[in-house]
C-alpha positions in Angstrom: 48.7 189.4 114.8 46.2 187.6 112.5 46.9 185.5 109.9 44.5 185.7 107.1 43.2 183.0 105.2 42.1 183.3 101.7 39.6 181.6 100.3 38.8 181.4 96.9 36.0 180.7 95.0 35.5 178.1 92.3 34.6 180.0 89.7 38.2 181.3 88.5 38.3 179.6 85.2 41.9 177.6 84.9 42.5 178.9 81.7 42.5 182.6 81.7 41.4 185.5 79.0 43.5 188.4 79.1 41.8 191.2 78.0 41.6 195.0 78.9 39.9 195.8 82.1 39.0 199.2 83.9 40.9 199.8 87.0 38.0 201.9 87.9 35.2 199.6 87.4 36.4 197.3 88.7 37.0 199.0 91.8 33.4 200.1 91.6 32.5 196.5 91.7 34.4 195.5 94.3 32.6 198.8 96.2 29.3 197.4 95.1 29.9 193.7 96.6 31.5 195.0 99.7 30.0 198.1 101.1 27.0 196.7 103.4 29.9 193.7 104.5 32.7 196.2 105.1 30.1 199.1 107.0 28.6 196.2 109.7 32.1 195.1 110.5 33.3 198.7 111.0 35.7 198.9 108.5 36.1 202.0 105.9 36.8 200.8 102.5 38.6 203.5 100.5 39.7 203.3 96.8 41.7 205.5 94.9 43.0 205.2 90.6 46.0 207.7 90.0 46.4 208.5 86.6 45.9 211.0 84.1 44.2 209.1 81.9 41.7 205.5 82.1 44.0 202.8 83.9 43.6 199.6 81.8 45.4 196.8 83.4 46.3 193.1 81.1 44.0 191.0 83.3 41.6 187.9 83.3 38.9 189.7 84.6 37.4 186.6 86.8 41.0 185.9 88.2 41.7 189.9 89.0 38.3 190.5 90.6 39.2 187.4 92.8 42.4 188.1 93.9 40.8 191.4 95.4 38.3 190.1 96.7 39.5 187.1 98.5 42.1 189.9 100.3 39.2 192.1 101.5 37.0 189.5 102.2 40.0 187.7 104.3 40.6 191.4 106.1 36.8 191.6 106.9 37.2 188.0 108.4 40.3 188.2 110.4 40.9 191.6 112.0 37.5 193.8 111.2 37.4 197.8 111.9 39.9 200.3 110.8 40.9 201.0 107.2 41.1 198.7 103.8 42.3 201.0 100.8 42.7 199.7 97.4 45.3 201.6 95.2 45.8 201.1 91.7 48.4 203.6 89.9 50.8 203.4 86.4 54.2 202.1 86.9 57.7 201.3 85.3 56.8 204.3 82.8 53.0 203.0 82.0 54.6 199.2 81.4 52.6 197.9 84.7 49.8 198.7 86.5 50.7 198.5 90.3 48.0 197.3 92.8 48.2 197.9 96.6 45.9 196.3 98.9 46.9 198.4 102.0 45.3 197.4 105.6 45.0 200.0 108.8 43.8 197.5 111.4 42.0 198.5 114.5 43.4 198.1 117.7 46.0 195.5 118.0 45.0 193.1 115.3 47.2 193.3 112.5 46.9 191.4 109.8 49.9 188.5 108.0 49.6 187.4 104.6 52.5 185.1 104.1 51.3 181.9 104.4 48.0 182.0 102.8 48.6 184.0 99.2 49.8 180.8 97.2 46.7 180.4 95.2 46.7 184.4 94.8 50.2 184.4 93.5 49.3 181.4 91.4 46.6 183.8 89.6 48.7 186.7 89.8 51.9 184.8 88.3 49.7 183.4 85.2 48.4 186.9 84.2 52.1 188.2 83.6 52.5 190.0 87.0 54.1 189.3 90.9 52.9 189.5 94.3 54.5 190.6 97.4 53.4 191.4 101.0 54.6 193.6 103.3 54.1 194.5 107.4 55.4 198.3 108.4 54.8 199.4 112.1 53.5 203.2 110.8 51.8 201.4 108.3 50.1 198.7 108.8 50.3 195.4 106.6 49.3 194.7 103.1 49.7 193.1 99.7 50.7 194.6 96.2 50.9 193.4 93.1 51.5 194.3 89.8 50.3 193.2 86.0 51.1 194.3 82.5 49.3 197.5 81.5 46.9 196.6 78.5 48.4 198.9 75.3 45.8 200.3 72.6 43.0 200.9 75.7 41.1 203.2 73.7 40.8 201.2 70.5 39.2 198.1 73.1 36.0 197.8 74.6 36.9 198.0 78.3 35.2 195.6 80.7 35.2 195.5 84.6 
């Protein structure tokens, strides 16, 4: 088992702007930062939105694009090859947008969160939302985390 540590960068204002932002562009930005990182470490990176319609979480955008990627970037670190998906998907009846960062490690290195996620729940917990980790044998390990979803998405201009 592996312990990851997150690091986080500077830049995460410490008074946040919640606004509307795109589930899947932000996702594609994530993609865009990680791809070359994730491919020379052998690890697949796999995304996936479910909903019917544009998921538009109640976010900082800053804070939110950190939280993901101080996980994957702590993944890549500590226990490199296998799988990293990112989920995002509506729930509590389109009140919250859940996020799930879900890890299939290769081999026997697995990957712990508990100790090192304070600052992440400290963003997490000032946008509205909660964070949780979790460890399954069939599984794997991973994160989730949930925020409010943004209401009036289509009256907004959406931002990643």
């Amino acid at each position: 088992m592996v312990q990851a540590q997150f690091q986080t960068s500077d830049n995460v204002p410490q008074r946040l702007f919640i606004e509307g932002i795109a589930v899947d562009r932000l996702f594609e930005s994530v993609y865009s930062e990680f791809r070359d990182i994730a491919a020379c470490a052998g690890t697949r990176l796999h995304f996936e939105v479910i909903a019917w319609d544009t998921l538009v979480a109640a976010a900082d955008r800053h804070a939110l694009r950190e939280v993901h990627r101080a996980a994957v970037q702590s993944v890549l670190d500590e226990a490199p090859g296998g799988k990293i998906t990112l989920r995002a998907y509506s729930h509590l009846d389109d009140v919250c947008v859940m996020f799930e960062i879900l890890v299939e490690s290769a081999g026997d290195r697995d990957v712990t969160w508990d100790r090192s996620i304070d600052r992440l729940r400290d963003l997490i917990e000032h946008m509205g939302g909660e964070i949780a980790t979790f460890h399954s044998e069939d599984a794997g390990s991973g994160l989730h985390f949930w925020l409010p979803q943004w209401i009036g998405a289509a009256d907004e201009r959406l931002v990643a």
